[in-house]
TIKE-556498 format. One record per atom (N, C-alpha, C): residue number from 1; residue in one letter; atom name; x, y, z. Coordinates in nm, 3 decimals. Layout:
N
   num   residu   atome        px        py        pz
   NUM        A      CA         X         Y         Z
...
//
This chain:
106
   num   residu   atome        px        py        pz
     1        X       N     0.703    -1.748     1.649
     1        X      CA     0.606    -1.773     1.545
     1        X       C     0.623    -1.669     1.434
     2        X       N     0.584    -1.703     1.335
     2        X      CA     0.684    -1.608     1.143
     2        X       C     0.505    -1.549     1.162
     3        X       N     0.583    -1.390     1.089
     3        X      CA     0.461    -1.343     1.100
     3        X       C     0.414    -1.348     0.956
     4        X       N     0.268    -1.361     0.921
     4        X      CA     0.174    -1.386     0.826
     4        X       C     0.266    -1.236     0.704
     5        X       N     0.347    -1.293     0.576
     5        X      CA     0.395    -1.203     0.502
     5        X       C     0.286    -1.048     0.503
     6        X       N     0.163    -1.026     0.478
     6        X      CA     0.104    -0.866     0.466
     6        X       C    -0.004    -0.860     0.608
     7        X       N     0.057    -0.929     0.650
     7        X      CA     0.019    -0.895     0.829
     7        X       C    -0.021    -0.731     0.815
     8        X       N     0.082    -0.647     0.824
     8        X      CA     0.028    -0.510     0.820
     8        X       C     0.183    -0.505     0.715
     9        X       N     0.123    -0.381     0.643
     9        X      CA     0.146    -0.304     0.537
     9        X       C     0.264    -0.177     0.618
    10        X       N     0.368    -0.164     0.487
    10        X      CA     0.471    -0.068     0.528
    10        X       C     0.393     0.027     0.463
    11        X       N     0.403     0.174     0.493
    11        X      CA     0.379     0.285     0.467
    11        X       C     0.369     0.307     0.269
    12        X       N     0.527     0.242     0.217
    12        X      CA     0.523     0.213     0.055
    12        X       C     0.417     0.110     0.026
    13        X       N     0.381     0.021     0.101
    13        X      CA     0.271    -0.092     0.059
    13        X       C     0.126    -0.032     0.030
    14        X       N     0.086     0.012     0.194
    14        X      CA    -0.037     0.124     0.212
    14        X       C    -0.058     0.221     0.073
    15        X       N     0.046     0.310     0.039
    15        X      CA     0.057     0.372    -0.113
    15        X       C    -0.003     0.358    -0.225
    16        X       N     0.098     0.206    -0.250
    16        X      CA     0.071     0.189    -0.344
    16        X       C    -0.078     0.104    -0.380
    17        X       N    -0.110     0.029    -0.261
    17        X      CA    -0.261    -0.026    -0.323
    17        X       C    -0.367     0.057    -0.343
    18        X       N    -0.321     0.184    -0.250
    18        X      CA    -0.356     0.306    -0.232
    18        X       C    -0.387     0.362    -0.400
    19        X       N    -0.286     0.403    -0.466
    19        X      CA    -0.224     0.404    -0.570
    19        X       C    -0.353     0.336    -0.661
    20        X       N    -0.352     0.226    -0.676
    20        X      CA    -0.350     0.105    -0.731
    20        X       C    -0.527     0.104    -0.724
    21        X       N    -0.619     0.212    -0.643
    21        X      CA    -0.746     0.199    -0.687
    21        X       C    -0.784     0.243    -0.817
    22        X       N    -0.687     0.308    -0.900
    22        X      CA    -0.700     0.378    -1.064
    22        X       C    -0.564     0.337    -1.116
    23        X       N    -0.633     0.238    -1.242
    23        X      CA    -0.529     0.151    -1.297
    23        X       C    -0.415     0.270    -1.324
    24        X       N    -0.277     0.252    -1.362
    24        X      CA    -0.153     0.290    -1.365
    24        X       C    -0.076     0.211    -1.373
    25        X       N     0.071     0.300    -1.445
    25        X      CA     0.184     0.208    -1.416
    25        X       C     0.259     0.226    -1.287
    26        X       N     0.402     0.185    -1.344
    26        X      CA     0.483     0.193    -1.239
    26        X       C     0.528     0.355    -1.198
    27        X       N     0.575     0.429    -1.311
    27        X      CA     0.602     0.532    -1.271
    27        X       C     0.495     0.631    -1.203
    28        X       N     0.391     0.614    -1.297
    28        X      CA     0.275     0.663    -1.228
    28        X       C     0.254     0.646    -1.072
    29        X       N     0.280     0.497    -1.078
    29        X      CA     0.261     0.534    -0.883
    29        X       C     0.363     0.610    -0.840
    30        X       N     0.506     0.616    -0.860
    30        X      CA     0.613     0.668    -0.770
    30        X       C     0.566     0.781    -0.780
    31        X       N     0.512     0.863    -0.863
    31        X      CA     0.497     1.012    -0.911
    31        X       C     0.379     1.035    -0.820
    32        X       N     0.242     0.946    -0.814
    32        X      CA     0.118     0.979    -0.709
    32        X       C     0.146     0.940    -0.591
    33        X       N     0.254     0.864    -0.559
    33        X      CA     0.271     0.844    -0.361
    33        X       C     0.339     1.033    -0.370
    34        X       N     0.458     1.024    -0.385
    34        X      CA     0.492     1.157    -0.364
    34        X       C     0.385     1.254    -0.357
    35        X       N     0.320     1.299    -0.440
    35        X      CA     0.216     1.410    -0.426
    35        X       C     0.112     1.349    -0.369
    36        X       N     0.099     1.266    -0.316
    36        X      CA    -0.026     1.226    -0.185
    36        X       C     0.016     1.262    -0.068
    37        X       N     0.127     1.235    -0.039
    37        X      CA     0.206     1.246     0.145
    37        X       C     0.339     1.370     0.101
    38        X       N     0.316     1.452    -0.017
    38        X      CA     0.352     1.618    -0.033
    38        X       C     0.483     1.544    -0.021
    39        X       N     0.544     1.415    -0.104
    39        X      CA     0.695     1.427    -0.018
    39        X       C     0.743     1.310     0.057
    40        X       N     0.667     1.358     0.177
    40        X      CA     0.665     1.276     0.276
    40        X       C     0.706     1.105     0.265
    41        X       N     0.696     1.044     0.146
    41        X      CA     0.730     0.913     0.127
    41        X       C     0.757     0.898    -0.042
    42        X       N     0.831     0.817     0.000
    42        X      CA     0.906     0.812    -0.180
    42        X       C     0.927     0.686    -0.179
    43        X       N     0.915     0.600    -0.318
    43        X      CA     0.940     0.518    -0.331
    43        X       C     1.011     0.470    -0.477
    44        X       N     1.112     0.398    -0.453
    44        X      CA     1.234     0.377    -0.538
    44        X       C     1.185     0.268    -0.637
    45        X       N     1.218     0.252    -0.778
    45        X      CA     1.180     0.177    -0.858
    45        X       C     1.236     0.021    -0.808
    46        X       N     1.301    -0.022    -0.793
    46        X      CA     1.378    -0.151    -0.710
    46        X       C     1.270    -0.161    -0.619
    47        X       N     1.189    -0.077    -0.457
    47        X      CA     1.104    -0.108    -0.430
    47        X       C     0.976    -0.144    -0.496
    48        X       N     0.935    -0.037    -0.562
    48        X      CA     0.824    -0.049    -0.612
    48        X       C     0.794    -0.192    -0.718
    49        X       N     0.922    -0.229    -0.766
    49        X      CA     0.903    -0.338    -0.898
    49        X       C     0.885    -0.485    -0.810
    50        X       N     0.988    -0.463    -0.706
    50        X      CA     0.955    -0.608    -0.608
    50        X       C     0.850    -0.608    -0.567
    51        X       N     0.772    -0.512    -0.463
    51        X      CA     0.614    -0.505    -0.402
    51        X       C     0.558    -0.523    -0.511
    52        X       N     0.510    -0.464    -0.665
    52        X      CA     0.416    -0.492    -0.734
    52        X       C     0.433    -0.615    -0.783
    53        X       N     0.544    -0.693    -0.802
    53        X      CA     0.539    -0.850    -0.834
    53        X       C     0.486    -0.989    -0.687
    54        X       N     0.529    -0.906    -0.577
    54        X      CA     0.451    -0.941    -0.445
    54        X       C     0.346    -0.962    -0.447
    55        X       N     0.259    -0.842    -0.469
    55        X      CA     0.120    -0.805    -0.477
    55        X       C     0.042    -0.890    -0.584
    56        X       N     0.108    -0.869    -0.718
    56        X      CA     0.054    -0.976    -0.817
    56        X       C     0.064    -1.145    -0.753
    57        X       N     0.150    -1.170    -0.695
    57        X      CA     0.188    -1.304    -0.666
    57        X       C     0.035    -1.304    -0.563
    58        X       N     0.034    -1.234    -0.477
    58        X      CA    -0.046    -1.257    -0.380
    58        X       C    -0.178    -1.219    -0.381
    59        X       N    -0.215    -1.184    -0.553
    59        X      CA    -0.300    -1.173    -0.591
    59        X       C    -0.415    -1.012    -0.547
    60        X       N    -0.319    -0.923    -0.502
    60        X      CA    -0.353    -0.818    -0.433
    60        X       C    -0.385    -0.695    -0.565
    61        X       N    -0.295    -0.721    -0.680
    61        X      CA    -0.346    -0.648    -0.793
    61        X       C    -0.293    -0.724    -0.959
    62        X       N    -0.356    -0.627    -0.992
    62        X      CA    -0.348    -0.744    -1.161
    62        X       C    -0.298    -0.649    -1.253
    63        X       N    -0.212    -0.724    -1.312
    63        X      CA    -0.153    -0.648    -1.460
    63        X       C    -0.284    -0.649    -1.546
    64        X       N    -0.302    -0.478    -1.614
    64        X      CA    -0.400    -0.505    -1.686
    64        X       C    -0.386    -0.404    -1.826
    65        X       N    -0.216    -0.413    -1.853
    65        X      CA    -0.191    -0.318    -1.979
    65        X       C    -0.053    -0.410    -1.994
    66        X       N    -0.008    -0.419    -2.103
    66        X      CA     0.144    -0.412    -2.175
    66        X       C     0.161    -0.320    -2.273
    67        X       N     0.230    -0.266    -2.242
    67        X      CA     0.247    -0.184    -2.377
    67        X       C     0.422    -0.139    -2.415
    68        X       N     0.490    -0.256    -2.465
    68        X      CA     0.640    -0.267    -2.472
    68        X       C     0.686    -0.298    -2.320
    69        X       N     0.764    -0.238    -2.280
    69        X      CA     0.823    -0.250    -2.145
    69        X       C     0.695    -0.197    -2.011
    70        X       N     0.627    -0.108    -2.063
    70        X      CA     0.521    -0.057    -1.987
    70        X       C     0.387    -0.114    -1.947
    71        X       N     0.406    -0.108    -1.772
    71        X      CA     0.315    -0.222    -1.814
    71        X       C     0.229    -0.171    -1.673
    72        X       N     0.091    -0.209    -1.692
    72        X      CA     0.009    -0.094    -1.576
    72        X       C    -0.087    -0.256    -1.485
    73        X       N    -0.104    -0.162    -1.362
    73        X      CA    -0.175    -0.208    -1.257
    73        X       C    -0.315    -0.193    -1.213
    74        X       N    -0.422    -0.259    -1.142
    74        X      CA    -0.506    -0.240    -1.095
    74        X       C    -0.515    -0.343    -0.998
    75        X       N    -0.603    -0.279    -0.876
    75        X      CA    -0.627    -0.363    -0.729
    75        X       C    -0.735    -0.455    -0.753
    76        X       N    -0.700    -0.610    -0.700
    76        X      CA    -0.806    -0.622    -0.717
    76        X       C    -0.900    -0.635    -0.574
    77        X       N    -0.981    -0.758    -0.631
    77        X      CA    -1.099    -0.712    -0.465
    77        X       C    -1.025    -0.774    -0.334
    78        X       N    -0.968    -0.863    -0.333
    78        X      CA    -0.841    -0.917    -0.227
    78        X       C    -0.740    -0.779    -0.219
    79        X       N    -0.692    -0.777    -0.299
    79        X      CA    -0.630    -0.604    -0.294
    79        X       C    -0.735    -0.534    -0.178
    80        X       N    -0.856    -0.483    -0.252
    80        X      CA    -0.878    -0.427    -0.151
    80        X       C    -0.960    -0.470    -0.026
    81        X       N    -1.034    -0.532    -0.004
    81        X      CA    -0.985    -0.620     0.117
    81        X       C    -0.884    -0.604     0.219
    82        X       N    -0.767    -0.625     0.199
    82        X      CA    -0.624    -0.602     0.213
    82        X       C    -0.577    -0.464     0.278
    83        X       N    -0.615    -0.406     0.201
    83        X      CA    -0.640    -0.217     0.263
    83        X       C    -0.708    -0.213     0.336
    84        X       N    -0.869    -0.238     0.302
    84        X      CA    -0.949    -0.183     0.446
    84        X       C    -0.904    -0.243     0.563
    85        X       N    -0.853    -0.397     0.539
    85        X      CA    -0.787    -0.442     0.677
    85        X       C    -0.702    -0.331     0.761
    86        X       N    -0.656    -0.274     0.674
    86        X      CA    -0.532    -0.183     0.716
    86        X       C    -0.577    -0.080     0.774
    87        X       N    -0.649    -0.004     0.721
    87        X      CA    -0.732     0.091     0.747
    87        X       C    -0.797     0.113     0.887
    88        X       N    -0.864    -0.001     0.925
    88        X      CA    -0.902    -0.066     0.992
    88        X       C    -0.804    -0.088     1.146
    89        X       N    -0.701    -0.183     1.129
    89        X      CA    -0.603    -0.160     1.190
    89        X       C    -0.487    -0.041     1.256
    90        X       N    -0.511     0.059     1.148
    90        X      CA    -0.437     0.203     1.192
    90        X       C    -0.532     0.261     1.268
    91        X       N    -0.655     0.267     1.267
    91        X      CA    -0.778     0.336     1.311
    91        X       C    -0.794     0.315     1.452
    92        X       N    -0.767     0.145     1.459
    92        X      CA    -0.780     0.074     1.632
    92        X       C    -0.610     0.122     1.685
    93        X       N    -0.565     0.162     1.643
    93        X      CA    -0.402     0.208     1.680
    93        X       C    -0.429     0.331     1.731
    94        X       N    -0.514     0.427     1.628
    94        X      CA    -0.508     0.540     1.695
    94        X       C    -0.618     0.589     1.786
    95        X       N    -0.764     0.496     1.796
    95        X      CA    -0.816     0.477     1.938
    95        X       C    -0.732     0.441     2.035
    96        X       N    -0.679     0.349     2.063
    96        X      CA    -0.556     0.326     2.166
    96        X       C    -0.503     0.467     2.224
    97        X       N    -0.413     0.529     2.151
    97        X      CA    -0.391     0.627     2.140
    97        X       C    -0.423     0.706     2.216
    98        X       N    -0.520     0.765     2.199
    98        X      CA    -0.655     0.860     2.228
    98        X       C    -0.666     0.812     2.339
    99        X       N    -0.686     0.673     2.382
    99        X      CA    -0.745     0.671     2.509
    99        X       C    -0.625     0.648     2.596
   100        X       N    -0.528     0.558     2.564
   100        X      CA    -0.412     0.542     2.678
   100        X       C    -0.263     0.642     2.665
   101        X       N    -0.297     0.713     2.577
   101        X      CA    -0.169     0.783     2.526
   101        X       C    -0.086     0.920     2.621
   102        X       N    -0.032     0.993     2.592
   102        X      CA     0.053     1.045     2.720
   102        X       C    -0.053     1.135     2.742
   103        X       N    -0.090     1.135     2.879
   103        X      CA    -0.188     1.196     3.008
   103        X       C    -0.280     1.121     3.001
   104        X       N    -0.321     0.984     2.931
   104        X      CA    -0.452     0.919     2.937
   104        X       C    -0.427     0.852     3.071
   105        X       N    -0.313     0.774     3.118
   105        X      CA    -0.300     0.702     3.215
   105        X       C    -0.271     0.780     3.366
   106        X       N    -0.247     0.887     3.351
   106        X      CA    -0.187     0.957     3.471
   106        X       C    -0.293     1.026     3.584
//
């Protein structure tokens, strides 16, 4: 069975809707994932330009600037929706965790 396309969110997805609660562009997000996770996750313009045309398609955020080539984002309420699902979902991952995780079962 095909799994539901934003079933759960890759780490760059999480980011950027992340991202995406204070309108911005594109560079703007690559520049605020980095200094959110110190590093820790980077995301490449080729990613970032496909997911934000994803996201628009799937109605998760809205173009809400042009300005020449520049062109900025905001989440909308399906957007976020979308996150707290997630949120939500990492949270029951890491109860699991907690309760069955190494020495919970032994």
């Amino acid at each position: 069975m095909a799994r539901e396309k934003f079933q759960t969110l890759t780490e760059q997805m999480f980011y950027i809707l992340l991202c995406l609660q204070r309108e911005c562009c594109g560079v703007d997000v690559m520049d605020r994932v980095a200094r959110m996770t110190e590093g820790r996750v980077t995301i490449g313009p080729g990613t970032l330009y496909s997911l934000l045309e994803s996201f628009q398609t799937e109605g998760f955020i809205q173009e809400t600037r042009v300005e020449g080539r520049k062109r900025s984002y905001q989440i909308t309420q399906r957007g976020r929706l979308r996150l707290e699902e997630e949120v939500r979902r990492l949270r029951r991952q890491t109860e699991d965790y907690v309760r069955f995780g190494e020495g919970a079962l032994a």
